[in-house]
N, C-alpha and C positions, 0 to 999 in steps of 0.2 A: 679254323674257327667256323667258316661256314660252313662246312662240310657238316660237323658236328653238329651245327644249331638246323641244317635239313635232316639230320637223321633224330633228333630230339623233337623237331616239327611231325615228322612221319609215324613215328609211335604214339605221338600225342594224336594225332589225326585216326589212327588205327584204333587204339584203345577209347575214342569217338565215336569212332565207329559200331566198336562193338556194343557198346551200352546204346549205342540207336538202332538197333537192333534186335536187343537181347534186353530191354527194360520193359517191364510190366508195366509202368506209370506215364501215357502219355504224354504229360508234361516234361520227363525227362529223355525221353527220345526226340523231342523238337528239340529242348536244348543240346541236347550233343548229338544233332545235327547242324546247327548251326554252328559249334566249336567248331564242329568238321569243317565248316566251310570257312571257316575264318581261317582255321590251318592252311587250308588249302591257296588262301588271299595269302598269307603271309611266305609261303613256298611261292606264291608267283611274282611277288614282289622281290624276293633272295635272285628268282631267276631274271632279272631286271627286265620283266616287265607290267610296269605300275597301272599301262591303262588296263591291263585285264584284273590285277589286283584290286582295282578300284569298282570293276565292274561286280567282281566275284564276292566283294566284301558289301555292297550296297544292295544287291543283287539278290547275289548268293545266299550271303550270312542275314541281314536284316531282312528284308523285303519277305524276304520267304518264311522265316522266324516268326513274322510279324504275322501274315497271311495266314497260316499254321496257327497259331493261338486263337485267331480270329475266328477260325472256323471251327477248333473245338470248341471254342465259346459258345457259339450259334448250336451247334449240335447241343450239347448240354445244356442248353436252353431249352431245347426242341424235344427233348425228352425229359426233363424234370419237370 
């Protein structure tokens, strides 16, 4: 069962990846990057260890998510 729920994490994570990548609409390449990193929390958490899970989820996934919105806001302010 876990094996499965890393390899169901790992394609979710990939298929993440590639639309943050390969998306023409800003807004949707910060969000799946932050899926991504959230994938990436919950695979570190599988691997029992929760303080990086915790670090990589608050971190990683929000902080950064957050940071990212912020600043195309400021831009698109700055030019509109």
């Amino acid at each position: 069962m876990l094996i499965f729920l890393a390899i169901v994490l790992g394609i979710a994570s990939m298929v993440g990846a590639y639309f943050a990548v390969h998306s023409n609409k800003l807004t949707v390449a910060i969000i799946a990057t932050g899926i991504v990193s959230m994938m990436a929390s919950v695979m570190f958490l599988l691997l029992a260890a929760p303080d990086v899970a915790m670090t990589e989820a608050s971190i990683g996934s929000a902080l950064t998510t957050a940071i990212f919105f912020f600043t195309l806001n400021k831009i698109r302010q700055t030019n509109g």
